[in-house]
SEVEXTI-913326 format. One record per residue (C-alpha): x, y, z; residue number from 1; residue in one letter. Coordinates in pm, whole numbers, padded with zeros to 5 digits, always signed. Each point is the difference from the previous one (the first is absolute). Example, Ala and Ser with C-alpha at 12.3 -4.5 7.8 and 13.67 -1.06 7.14 Angstrom:
2
+--------+--------+--------+-----+----+
|      X |      Y |      Z |   i | aa |
+--------+--------+--------+-----+----+
| +01230 | -00450 | +00780 |   1 |  A |
| +00137 | +00344 | -00066 |   2 |  S |
+--------+--------+--------+-----+----+
***
This chain:
71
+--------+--------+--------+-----+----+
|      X |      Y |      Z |   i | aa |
+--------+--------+--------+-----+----+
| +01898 | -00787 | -00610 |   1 |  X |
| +00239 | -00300 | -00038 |   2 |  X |
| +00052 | -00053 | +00402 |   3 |  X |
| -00370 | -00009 | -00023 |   4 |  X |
| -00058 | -00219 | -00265 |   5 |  X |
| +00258 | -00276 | +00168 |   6 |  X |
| -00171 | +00051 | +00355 |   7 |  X |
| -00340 | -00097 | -00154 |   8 |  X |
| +00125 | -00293 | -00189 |   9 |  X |
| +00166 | -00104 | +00296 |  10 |  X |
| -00288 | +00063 | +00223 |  11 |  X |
| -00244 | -00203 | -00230 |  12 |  X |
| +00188 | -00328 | +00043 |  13 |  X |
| +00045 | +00074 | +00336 |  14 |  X |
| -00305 | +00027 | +00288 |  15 |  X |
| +00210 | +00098 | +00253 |  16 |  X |
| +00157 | +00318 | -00180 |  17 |  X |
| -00337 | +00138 | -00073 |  18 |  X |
| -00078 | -00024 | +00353 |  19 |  X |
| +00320 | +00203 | +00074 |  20 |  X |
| -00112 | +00226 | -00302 |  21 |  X |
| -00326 | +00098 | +00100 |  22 |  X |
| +00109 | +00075 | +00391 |  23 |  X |
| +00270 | +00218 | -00185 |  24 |  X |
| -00256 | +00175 | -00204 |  25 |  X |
| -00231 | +00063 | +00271 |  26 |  X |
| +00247 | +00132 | +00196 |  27 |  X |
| +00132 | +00227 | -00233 |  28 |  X |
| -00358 | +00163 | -00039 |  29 |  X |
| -00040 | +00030 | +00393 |  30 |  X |
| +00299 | +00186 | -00033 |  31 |  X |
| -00107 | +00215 | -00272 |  32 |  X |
| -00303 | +00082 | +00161 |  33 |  X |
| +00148 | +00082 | +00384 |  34 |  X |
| +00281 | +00189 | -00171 |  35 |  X |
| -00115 | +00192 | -00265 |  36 |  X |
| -00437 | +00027 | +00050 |  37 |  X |
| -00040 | +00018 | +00345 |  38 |  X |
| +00199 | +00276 | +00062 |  39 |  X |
| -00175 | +00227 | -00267 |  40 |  X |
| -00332 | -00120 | +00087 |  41 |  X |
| +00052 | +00031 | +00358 |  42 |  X |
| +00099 | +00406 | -00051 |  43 |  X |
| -00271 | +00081 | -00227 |  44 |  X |
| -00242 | -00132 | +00274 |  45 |  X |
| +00153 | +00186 | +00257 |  46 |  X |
| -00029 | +00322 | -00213 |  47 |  X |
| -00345 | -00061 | -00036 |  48 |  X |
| -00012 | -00061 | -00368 |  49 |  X |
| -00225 | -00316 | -00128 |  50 |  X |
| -00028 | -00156 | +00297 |  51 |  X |
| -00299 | -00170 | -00090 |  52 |  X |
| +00129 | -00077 | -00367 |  53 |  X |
| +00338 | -00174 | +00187 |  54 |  X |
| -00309 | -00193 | +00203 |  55 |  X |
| -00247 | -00096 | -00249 |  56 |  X |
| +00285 | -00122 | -00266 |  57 |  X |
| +00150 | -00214 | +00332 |  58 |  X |
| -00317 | -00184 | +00091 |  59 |  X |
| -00049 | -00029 | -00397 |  60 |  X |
| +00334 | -00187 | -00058 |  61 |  X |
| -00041 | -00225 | +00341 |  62 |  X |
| -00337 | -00062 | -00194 |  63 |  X |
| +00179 | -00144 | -00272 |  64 |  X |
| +00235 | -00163 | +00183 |  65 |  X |
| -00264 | -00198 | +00166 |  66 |  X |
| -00176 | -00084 | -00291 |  67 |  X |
| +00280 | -00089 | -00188 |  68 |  X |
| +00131 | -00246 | +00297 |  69 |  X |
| -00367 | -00151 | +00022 |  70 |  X |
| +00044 | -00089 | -00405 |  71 |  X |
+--------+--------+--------+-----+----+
***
């Protein structure tokens, strides 16, 4: 909680860490996502189970993104 607390200070003087930050974050949820999500998801489609619950809740979340990126 500390480390965190210094990195924000330091990244609220500074524009270029919170550039640096944010790729960091971002990366760290791609990673999340291709390690841990995919795989599961991938298997449960292959098995035939909620296929079209994996699909609906996909083209949901790109919704978002999309209207979240046009905000």
């Amino acid at each position: 909680i500390l480390l965190g607390l210094a990195i924000s200070i330091f990244a609220a003087q500074t524009h270029t860490a919170i550039l640096y930050l944010t790729t960091f974050a971002g990366g760290a949820f791609v990673y999340v996502i291709v390690r841990d999500l995919l795989p599961s998801t991938l298997q449960n489609i292959r098995n035939g189970k909620s296929t079209l619950i994996h699909m609906l809740f996909g083209i949901i979340g790109i919704g978002i993104m999309l209207g979240v990126s046009n905000l």
